[in-house]
C-alpha positions in Angstrom: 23.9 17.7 30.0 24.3 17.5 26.2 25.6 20.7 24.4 24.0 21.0 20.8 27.2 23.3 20.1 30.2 20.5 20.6 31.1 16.9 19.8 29.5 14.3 21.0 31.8 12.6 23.7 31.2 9.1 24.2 30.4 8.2 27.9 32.6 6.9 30.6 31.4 3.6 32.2 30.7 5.1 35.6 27.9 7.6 34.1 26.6 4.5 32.3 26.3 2.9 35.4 24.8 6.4 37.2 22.8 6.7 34.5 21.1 2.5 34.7 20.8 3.8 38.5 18.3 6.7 37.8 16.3 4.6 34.6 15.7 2.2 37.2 14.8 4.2 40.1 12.6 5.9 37.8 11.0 3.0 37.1 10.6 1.1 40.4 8.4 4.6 40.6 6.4 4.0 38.2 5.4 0.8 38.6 2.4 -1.0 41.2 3.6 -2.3 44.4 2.5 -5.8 43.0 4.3 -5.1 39.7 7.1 -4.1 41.8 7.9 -7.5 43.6 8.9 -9.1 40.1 11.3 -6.7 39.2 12.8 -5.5 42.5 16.2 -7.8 42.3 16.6 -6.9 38.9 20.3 -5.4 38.6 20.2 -3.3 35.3 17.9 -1.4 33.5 17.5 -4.0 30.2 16.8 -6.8 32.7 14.1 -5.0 34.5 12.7 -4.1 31.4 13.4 -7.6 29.7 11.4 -8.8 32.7 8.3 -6.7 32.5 8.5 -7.9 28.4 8.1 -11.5 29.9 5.7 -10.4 32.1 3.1 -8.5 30.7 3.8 -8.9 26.8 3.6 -12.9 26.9 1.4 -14.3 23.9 -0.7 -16.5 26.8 -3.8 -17.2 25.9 -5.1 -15.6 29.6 -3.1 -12.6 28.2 -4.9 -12.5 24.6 -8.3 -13.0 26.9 -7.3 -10.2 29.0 -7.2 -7.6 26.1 -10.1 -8.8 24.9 -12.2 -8.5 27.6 -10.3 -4.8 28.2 -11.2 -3.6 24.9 -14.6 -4.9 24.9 -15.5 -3.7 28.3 -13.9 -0.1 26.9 -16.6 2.6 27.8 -16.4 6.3 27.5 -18.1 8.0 30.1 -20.6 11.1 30.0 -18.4 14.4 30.1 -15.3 12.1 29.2 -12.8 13.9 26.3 -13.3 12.2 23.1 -9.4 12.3 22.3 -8.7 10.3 26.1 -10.9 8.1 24.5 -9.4 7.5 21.8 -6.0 7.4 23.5 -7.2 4.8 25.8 -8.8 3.0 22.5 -5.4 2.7 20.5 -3.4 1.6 23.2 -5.8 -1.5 24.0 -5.2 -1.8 19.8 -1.4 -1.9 20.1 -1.3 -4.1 23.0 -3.4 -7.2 20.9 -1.0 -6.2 17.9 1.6 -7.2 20.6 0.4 -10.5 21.0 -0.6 -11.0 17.3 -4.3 -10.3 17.3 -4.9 -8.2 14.0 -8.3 -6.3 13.8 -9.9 -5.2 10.8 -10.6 -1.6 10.8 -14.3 -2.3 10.0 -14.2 -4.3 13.3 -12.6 -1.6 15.0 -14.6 1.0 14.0 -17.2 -1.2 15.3 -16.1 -1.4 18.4 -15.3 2.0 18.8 -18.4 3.0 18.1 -20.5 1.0 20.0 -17.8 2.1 22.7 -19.6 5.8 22.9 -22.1 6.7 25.7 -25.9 6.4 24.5 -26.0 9.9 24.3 -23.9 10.0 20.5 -26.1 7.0 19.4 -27.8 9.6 17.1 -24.4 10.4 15.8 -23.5 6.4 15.5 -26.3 6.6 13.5 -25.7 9.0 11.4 -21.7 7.5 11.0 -23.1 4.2 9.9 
């Protein structure tokens, strides 16, 4: 528990260790089953994350194709919130910025648009 009134202590190596032992647990929770089995034997908390960064944020070109295809096949639904949306819109954009795929913001405002259910297309219009 930190205390905003006192020193900061520095930490003994046992509640380093406690604390490696929750991040991962935490983890392991959070993760797929699938996702799970590659990062199961992973003894500390930077491994298992220096794993998943091998994993998942490789610069393949099946990778690159992936995001691709996941941001062109990016649909809100009817009834949807815009901001989820958008949320769900950014982080497909930070993921290809992760494998160094750069869109221009006309592009991306392209695809966000076209992104919108048929209903806004009046609205789409009216934008462009």
């Amino acid at each position: 528990m930190i205390n905003l009134g006192t020193k900061p202590t520095t930490m003994l190596a046992e509640d380093w260790e406690k604390l490696d032992r929750k991040e991962k647990s935490t983890m392991r929770l959070c993760v797929s089953d699938l996702v799970l089995l590659n990062v199961s034997r992973e003894v500390s908390m930077k491994a298992l994350c220096g794993n998943l960064g091998t994993l998942y944020q490789s610069k393949s070109l099946v990778n690159k194709l992936f995001l691709w295809k996941k941001m062109y096949n990016l649909r809100m639904k009817y009834g949807d919130l815009v901001t989820e949306h958008l949320n769900a819109f950014n982080i497909v954009v930070t993921q290809l910025l992760f494998v160094d795929i750069k869109i221009l913001d006309e592009d991306k405002c392209t695809i966000l648009l076209c992104s919108l259910p048929y209903l806004w297309d009046s609205l789409v219009v009216a934008i462009v």
